[in-house]
GURO-893748 format. One line per 5 residues: number of its first residue (from 1); their letters; for each residue x negated, y negated, z negated of C-alpha. Coordinates in nm, 3 decimals. Layout:
NUM = a = X Y Z ~ ...
END
This chain:
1 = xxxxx = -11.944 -8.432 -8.054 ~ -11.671 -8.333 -8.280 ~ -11.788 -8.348 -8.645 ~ -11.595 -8.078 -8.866 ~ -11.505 -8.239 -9.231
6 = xxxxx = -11.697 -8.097 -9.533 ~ -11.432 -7.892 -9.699 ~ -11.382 -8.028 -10.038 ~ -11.087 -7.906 -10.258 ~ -11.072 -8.195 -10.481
11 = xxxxx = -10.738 -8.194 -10.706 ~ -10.518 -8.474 -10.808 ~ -10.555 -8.444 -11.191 ~ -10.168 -8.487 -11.238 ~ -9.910 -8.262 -11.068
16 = xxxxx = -9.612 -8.465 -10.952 ~ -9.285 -8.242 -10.777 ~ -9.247 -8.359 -10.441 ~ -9.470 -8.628 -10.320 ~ -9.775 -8.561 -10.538
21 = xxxxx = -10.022 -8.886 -10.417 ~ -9.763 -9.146 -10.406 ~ -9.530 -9.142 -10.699 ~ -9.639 -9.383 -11.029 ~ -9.757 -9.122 -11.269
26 = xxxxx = -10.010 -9.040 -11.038 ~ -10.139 -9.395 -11.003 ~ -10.077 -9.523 -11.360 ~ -10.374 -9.737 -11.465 ~ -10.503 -9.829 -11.798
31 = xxxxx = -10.792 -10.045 -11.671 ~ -11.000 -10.089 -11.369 ~ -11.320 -10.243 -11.386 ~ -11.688 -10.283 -11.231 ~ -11.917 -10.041 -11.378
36 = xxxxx = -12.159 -10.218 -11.592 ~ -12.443 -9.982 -11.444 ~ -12.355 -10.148 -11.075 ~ -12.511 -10.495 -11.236 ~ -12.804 -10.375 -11.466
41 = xxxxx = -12.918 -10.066 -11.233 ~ -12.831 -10.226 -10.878 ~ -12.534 -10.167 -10.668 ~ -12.547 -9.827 -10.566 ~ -12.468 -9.725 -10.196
46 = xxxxx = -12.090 -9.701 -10.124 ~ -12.165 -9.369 -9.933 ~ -12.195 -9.210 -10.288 ~ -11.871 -9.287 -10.429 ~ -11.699 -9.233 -10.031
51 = xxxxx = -11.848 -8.902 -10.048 ~ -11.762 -8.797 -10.414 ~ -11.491 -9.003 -10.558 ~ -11.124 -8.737 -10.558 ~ -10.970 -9.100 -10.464
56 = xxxxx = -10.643 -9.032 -10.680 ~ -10.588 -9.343 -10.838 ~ -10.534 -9.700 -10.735 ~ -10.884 -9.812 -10.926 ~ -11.066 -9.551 -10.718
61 = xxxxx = -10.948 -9.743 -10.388 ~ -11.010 -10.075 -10.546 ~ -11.369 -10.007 -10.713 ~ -11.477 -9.851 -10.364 ~ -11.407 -10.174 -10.197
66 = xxxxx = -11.555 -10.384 -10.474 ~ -11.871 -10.101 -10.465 ~ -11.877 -10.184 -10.045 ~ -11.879 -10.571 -10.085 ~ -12.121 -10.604 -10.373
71 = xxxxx = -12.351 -10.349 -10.168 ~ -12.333 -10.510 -9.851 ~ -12.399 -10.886 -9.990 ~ -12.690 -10.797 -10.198 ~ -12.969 -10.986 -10.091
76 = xxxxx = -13.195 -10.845 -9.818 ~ -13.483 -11.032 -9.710 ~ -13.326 -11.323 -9.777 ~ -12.931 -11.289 -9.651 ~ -12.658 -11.037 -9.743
81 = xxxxx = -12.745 -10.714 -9.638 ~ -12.446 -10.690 -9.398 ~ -12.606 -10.965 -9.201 ~ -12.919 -10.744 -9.113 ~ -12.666 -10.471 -8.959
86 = xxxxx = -12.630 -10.417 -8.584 ~ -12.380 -10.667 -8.447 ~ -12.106 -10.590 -8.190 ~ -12.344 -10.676 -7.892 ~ -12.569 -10.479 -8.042
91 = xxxxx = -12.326 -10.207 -8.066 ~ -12.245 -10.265 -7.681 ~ -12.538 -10.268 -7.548 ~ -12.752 -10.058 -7.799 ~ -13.022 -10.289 -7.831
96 = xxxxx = -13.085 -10.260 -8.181 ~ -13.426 -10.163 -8.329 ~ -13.414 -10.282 -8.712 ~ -13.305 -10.547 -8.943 ~ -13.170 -10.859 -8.817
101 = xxxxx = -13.361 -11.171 -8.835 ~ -13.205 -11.368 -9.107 ~ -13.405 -11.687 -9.080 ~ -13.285 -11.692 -8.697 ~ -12.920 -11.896 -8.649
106 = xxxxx = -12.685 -11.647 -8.565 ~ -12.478 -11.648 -8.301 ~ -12.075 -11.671 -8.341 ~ -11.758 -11.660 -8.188 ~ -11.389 -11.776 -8.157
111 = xxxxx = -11.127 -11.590 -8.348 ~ -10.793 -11.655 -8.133 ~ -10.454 -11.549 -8.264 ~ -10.371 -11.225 -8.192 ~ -10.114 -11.162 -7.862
116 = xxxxx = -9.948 -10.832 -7.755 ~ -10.317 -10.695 -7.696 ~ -10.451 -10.784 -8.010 ~ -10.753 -10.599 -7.902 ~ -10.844 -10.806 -7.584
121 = xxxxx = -10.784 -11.085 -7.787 ~ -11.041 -10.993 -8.055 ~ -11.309 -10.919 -7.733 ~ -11.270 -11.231 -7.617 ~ -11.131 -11.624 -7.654
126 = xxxxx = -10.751 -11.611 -7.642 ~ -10.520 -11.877 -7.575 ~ -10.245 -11.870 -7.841 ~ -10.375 -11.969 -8.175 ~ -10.702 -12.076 -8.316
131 = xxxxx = -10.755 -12.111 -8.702 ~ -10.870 -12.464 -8.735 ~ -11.053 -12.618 -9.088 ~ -10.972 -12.936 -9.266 ~ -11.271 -13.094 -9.076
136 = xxxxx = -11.096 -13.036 -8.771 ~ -11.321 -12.701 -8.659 ~ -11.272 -12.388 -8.552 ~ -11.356 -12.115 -8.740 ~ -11.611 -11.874 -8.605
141 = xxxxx = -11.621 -11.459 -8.657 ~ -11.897 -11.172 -8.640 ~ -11.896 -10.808 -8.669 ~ -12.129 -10.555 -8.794 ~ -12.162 -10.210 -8.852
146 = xxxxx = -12.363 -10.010 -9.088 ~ -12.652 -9.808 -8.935 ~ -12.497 -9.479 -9.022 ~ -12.155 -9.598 -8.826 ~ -12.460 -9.747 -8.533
151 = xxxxx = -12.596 -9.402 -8.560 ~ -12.314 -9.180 -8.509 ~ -12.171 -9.395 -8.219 ~ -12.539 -9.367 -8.030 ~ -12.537 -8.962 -8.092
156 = xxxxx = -12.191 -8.923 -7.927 ~ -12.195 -9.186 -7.700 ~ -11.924 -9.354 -7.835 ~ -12.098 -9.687 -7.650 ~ -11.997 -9.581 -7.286
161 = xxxxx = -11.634 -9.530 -7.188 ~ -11.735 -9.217 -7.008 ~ -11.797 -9.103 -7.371 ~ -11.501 -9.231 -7.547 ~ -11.311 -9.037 -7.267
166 = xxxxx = -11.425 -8.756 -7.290 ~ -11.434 -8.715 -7.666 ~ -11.253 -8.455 -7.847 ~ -10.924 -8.589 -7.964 ~ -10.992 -8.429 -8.317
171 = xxxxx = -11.316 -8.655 -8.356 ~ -11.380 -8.843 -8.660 ~ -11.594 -9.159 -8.806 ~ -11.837 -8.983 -9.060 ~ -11.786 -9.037 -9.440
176 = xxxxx = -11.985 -9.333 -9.559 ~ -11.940 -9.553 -9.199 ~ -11.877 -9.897 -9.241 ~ -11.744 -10.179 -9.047 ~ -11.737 -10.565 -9.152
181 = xxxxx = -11.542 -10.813 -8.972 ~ -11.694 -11.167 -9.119 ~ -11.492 -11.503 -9.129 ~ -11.724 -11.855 -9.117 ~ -11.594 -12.229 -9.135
186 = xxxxx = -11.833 -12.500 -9.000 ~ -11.935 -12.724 -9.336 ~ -12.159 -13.065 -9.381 ~ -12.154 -13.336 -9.642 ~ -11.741 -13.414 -9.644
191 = xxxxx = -11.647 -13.077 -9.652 ~ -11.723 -12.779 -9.829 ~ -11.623 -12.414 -9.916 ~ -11.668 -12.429 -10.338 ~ -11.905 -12.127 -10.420
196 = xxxxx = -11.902 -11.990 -10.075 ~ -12.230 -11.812 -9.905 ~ -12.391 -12.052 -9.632 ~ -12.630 -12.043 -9.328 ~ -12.695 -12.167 -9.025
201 = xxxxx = -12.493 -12.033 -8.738 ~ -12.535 -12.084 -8.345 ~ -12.134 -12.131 -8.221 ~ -12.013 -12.175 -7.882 ~ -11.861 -12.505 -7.787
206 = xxxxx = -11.469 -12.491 -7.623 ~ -11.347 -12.579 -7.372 ~ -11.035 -12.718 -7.202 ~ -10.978 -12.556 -6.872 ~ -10.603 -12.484 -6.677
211 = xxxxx = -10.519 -12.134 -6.645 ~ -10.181 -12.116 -6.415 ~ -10.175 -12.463 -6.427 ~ -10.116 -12.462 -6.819 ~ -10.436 -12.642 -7.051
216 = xxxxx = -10.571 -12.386 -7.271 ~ -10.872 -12.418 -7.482 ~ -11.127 -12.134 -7.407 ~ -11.510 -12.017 -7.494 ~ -11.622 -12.053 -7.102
221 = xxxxx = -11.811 -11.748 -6.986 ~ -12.163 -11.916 -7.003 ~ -12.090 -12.182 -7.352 ~ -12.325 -12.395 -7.439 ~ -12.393 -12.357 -7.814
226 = xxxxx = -12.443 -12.569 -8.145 ~ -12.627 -12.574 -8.439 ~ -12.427 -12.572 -8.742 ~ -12.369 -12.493 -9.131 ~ -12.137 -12.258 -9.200
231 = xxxxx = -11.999 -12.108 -9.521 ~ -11.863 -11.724 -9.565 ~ -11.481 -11.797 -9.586 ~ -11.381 -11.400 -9.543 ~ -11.554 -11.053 -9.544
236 = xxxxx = -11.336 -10.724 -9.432 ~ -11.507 -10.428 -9.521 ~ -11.380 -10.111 -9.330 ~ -11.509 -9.742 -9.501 ~ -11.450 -9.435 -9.409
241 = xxxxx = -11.425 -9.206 -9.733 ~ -11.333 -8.831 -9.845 ~ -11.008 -8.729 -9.751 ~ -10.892 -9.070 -9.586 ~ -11.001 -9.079 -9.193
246 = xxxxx = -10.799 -9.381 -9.130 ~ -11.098 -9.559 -9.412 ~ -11.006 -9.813 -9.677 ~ -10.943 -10.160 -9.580 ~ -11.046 -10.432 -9.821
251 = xxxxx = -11.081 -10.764 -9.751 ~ -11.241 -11.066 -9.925 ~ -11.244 -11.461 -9.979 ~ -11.369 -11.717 -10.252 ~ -11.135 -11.774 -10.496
256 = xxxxx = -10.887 -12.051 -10.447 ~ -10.895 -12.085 -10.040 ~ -10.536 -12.092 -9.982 ~ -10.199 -12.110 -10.210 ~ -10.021 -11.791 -10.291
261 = xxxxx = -9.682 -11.784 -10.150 ~ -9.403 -11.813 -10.416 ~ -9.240 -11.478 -10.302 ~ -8.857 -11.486 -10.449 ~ -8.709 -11.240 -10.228
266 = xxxxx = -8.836 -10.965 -10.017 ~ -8.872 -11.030 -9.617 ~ -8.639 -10.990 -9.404 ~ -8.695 -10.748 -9.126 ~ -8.343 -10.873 -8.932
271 = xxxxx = -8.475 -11.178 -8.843 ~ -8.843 -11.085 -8.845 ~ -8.876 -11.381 -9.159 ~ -9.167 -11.328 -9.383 ~ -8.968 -11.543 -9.612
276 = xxxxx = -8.580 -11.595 -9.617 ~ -8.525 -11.966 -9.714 ~ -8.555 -12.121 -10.047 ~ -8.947 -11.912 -10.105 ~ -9.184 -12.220 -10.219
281 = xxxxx = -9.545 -12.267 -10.201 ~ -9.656 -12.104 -10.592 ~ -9.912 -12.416 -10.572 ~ -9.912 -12.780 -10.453 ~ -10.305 -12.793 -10.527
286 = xxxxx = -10.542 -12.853 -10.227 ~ -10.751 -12.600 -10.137 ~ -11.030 -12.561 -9.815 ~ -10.733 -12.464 -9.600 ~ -10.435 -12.621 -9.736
291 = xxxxx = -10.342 -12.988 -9.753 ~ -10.121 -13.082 -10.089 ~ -9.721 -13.101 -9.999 ~ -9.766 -12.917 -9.681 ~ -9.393 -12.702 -9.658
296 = xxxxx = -9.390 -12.354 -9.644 ~ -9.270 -12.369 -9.284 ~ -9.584 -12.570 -9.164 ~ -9.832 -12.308 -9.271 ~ -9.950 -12.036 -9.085
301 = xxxxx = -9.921 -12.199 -8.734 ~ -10.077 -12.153 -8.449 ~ -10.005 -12.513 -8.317 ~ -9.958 -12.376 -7.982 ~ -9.882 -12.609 -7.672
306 = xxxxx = -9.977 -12.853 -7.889 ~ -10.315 -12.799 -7.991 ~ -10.581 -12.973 -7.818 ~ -10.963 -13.046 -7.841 ~ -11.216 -13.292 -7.773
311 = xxxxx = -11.513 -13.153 -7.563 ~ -11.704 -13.371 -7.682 ~ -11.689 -13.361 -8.057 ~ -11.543 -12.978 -8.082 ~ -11.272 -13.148 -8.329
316 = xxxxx = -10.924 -13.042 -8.228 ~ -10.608 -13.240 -8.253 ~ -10.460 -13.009 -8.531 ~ -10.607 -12.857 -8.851 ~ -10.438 -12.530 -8.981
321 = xxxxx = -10.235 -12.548 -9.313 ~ -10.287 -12.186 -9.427 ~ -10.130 -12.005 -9.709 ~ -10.164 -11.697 -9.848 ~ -9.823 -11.499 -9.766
326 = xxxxx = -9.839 -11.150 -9.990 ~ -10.003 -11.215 -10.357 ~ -10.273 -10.908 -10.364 ~ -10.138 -10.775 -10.024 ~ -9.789 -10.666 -10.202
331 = xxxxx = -9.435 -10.722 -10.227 ~ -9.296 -10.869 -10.559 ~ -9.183 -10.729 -10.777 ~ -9.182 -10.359 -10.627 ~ -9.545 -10.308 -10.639
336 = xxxxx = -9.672 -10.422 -10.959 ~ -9.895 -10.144 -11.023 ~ -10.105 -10.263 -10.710 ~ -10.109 -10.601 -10.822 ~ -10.193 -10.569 -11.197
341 = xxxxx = -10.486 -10.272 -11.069 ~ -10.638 -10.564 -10.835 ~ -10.598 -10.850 -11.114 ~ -10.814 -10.624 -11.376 ~ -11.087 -10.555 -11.126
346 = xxxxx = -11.128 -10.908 -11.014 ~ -11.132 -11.036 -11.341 ~ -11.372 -10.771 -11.415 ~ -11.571 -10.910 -11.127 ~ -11.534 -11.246 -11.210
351 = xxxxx = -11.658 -11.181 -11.534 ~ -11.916 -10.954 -11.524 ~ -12.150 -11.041 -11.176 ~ -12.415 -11.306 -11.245 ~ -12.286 -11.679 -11.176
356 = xxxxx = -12.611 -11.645 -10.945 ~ -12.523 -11.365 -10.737 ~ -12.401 -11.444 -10.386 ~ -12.092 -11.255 -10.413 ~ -11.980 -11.407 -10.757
361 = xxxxx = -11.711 -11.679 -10.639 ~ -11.567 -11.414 -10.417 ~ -11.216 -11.217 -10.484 ~ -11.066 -10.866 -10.343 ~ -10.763 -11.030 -10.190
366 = xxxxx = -10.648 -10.665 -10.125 ~ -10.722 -10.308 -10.008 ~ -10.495 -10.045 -9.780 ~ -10.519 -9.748 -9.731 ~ -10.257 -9.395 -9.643
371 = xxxxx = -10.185 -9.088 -9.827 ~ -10.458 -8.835 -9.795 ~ -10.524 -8.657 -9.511 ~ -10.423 -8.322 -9.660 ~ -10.069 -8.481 -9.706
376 = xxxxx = -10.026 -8.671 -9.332 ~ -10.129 -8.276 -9.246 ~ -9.882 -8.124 -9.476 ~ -9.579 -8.392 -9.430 ~ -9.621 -8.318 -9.011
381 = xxxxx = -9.574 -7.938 -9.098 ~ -9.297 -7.972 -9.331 ~ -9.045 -7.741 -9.119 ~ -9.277 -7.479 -9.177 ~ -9.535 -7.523 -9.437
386 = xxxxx = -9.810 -7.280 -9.420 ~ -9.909 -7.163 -9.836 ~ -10.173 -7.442 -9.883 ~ -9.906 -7.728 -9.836 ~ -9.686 -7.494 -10.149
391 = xxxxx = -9.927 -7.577 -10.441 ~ -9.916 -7.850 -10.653 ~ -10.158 -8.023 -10.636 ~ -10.264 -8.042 -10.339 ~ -10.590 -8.096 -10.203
396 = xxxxx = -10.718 -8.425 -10.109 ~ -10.932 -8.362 -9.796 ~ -10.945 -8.184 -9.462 ~ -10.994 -7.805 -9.473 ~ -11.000 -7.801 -9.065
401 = xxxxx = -10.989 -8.059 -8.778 ~ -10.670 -7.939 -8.645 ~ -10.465 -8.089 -8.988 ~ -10.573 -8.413 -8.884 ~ -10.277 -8.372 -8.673
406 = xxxxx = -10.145 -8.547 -8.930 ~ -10.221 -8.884 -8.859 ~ -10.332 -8.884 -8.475 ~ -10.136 -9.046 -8.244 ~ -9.964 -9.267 -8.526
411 = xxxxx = -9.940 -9.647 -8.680 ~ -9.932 -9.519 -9.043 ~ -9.639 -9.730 -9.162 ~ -9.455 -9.495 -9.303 ~ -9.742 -9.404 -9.497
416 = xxxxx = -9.933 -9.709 -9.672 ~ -10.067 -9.709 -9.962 ~ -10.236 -9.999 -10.183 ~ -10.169 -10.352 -10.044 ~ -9.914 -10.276 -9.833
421 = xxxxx = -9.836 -10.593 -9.649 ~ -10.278 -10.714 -9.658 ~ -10.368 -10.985 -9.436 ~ -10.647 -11.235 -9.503 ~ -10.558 -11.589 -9.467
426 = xxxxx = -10.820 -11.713 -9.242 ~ -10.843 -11.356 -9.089 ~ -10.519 -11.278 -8.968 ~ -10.371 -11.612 -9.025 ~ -10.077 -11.615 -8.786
431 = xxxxx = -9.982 -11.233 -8.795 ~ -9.888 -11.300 -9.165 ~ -9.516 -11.476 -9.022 ~ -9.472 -11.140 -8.761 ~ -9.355 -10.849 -8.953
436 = xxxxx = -9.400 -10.623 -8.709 ~ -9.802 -10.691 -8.793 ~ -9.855 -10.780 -9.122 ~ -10.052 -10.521 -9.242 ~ -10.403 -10.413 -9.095
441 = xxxxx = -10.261 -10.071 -8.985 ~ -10.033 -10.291 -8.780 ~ -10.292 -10.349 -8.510 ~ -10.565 -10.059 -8.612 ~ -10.387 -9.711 -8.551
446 = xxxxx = -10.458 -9.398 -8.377 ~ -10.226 -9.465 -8.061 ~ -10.321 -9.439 -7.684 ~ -10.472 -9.763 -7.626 ~ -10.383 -9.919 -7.322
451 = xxxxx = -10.598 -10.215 -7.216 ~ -10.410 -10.562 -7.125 ~ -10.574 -10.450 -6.745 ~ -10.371 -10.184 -6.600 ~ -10.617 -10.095 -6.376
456 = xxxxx = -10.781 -9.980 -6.689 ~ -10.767 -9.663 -6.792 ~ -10.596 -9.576 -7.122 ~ -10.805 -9.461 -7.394 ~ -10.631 -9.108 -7.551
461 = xxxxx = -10.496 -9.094 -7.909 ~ -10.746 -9.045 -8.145 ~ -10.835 -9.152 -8.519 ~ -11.159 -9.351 -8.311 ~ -10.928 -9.622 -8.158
466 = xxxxx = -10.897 -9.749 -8.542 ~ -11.189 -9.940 -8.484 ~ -11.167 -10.255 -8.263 ~ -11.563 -10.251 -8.204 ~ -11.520 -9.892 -8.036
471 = xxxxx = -11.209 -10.070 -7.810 ~ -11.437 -10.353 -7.732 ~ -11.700 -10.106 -7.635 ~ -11.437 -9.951 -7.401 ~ -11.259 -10.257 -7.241
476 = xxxxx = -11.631 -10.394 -7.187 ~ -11.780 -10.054 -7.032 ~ -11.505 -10.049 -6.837 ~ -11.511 -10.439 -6.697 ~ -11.912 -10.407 -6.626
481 = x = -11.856 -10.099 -6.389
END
């Protein structure tokens, strides 16, 4: 079912010649905070501000995400709200009926690097790079959706690949969806996440089988699973708000898990080098992830043929030195404004939520996002701008479906916004060293998507392949039939 926008003729509140939403005036910043009303009155839901909110500043990008996470890991029952949301299974096979059980051990899997399907590779244990602790184990992910995302999916029948199909290429995620990709590490007595959430977690045990004839560690199809502790190490929270149907990407960690990358001259995309030599860790302090000394050239890697594991324990060979690449998701020094917008609010944070609150030792390592939708719409028609795409300002969201034209069929790179070059450390560990995917847009675009199978066939370009939980729902639908 093809959803037309809300028309809403929201106005930037400064007109700038040219390129109205990008250039500095537009996004100068005085201060960014959390709104003291958020901790005496109760985090209100994000749908509010994704719905209202004219979204023309940095801090309206950056309090959104901060609105999202504080929302979703407010208690409930017990356990951060976002942990009572249907999970990808449940998104698969439509099974759920209410709340989570958050006294149950939830079940978790294998995050392997990411390969030239980065989707397949997210559906299911990959061979070329798994994110290892200091105690020598893996590091296990979940997803979630909210039930208004749940919702919409079940009334088109986004959860069949008949329906994805068949879908109207024009189709969009309803303001106020959100998806959550979670991050856990396994923790006991010797070694701990400082601050971090923790529950107990069911996780499959790997395996070491030889796929043509090479050892590769793998989840088998039937794993037998373990009780363990494990601590919140990373939180993405995906929302789709007014005027941006590509959503705001924000992801977060507790303070201090990796070292910030001393960044003393900008990449090089010649040589596809994050980090031409001479860059320096900015600190030699250990952290969860990082070992003291550890060169910049040891971090972020995959370990790969290298990497082994014992069956028996689940403790591989190799633990993962990881380091933070982009400071606040940005290059230095060209995108200060970024950086100094996401220092105020986390300080704000850091400040102002109770030292009891779950989400208190938690930081926004970044947010990304693209020009408006009205823009993508009005840059694609630039040969011949119809009147609308003349004033100044110009409006921040959709007037019709067709101007999403805009952004279909594209990776948004030439049109980031935010934290440009955002990757979460334990999240996207290894695609931090690949330029070519170091930002979330990277992987998450509105492209055909072909699956790794070609016998599979390709998905259509549409702003619905963003999501990975929709692809999984696809590759699956279309493996079970």
């Amino acid at each position: 079912m093809l959803r037309k926008p809300s028309v809403r003729l929201c106005l930037f509140g400064i007109a700038i010649a040219a390129f109205p939403f990008v250039s500095a005036p537009a996004y100068a910043q005085s201060a960014c905070d959390i709104p003291e009303g958020w901790i005496s009155g109760g985090t209100p839901d994000p749908k509010i501000l994704a719905e209202n909110s004219l979204f023309n500043s940095l801090c309206d990008f950056h309090q959104w995400s901060w609105n999202a996470f504080l929302w979703s890991m407010m208690s409930v029952d017990g356990a951060p709200r976002f942990e009572g949301f249907p999970t990808l299974a449940q998104v698969i096979d439509q099974s759920y009926d209410g709340p989570n059980p958050t006294d149950e051990a939830v079940m978790l899997k294998l995050r392997p690097g990411k390969t030239d399907h980065p989707i397949d590779a997210v559906a299911q244990a990959g061979t070329t790079g798994i994110l290892v602790a200091h105690n020598k184990r893996a590091v296990y992910y979940s997803q979630y959706v909210n039930i208004e995302m749940y919702d919409q999916i079940k009334a088109d029948n986004w959860f069949t690949a008949e329906g994805l199909q068949k879908e109207d290429p024009n189709a969009l995620f309803d303001i106020g969806n959100i998806e959550y990709k979670a991050a856990w590490a396994i923790v006991d007595d010797s070694y701990q996440i400082p601050g971090a959430y923790t529950r107990q977690a069911m996780v499959p045990k790997v395996a070491t089988i030889k796929v043509n004839g090479v050892p590769t560690i793998i989840v088998p199809n039937d794993p037998e699973f373990e009780t363990v502790e494990v601590a919140l190490v990373a939180l993405h929270v995906v929302g789709w708000v007014n005027g941006h149907s590509e959503a705001i990407w924000a992801t977060f960690s507790p303070r201090g898990l990796a070292p910030i990358v001393a960044q003393l001259e900008k990449p090089d995309p010649e040589t596809n080098t994050p980090f031409p030599a001479g860059n320096t860790i900015a600190s030699g302090s250990a952290t969860p992830f990082y070992t003291p000394g550890t060169t910049l050239a040891d971090c972020n890697q995959t370990q790969v043929p290298i990497q082994t594991v014992d069956d028996a324990t689940q403790e591989f060979a190799h633990v993962t030195q990881v380091c933070q690449s982009y400071q606040s998701g940005s290059v230095l020094p060209d995108d200060m404004s970024n950086v100094a917008v996401l220092d105020m609010i986390n300080h704000s944070a850091e400040t102002t939520i109770p030292m009891a609150a779950t989400a208190q030792p938690y930081e926004e390592i970044g947010a990304i996002w693209t020009v408006s939708d009205f823009q993508a719409y009005c840059d694609s028609v630039a040969s011949e701008p119809p009147e609308a795409c003349k004033a100044q300002p110009l409006p921040t969201s959709l007037q019709e479906p067709s101007q999403i034209s805009g952004k279909l069929g594209n990776t948004f790179q030439t049109m980031l916004l935010g934290s440009t070059v955002l990757s979460n450390p334990v999240i996207e560990t290894f695609t931090q060293t690949d330029i070519s995917q170091d930002n979330c847009f990277a992987c998450h675009n509105s492209l055909q998507y072909q699956p790794s199978k070609a016998s599979m066939q390709p998905l259509h370009a549409s702003m619905l392949n963003l999501s990975h939980i929709l692809l999984q729902v696809y590759v699956h639908d279309l493996s079970s039939n």
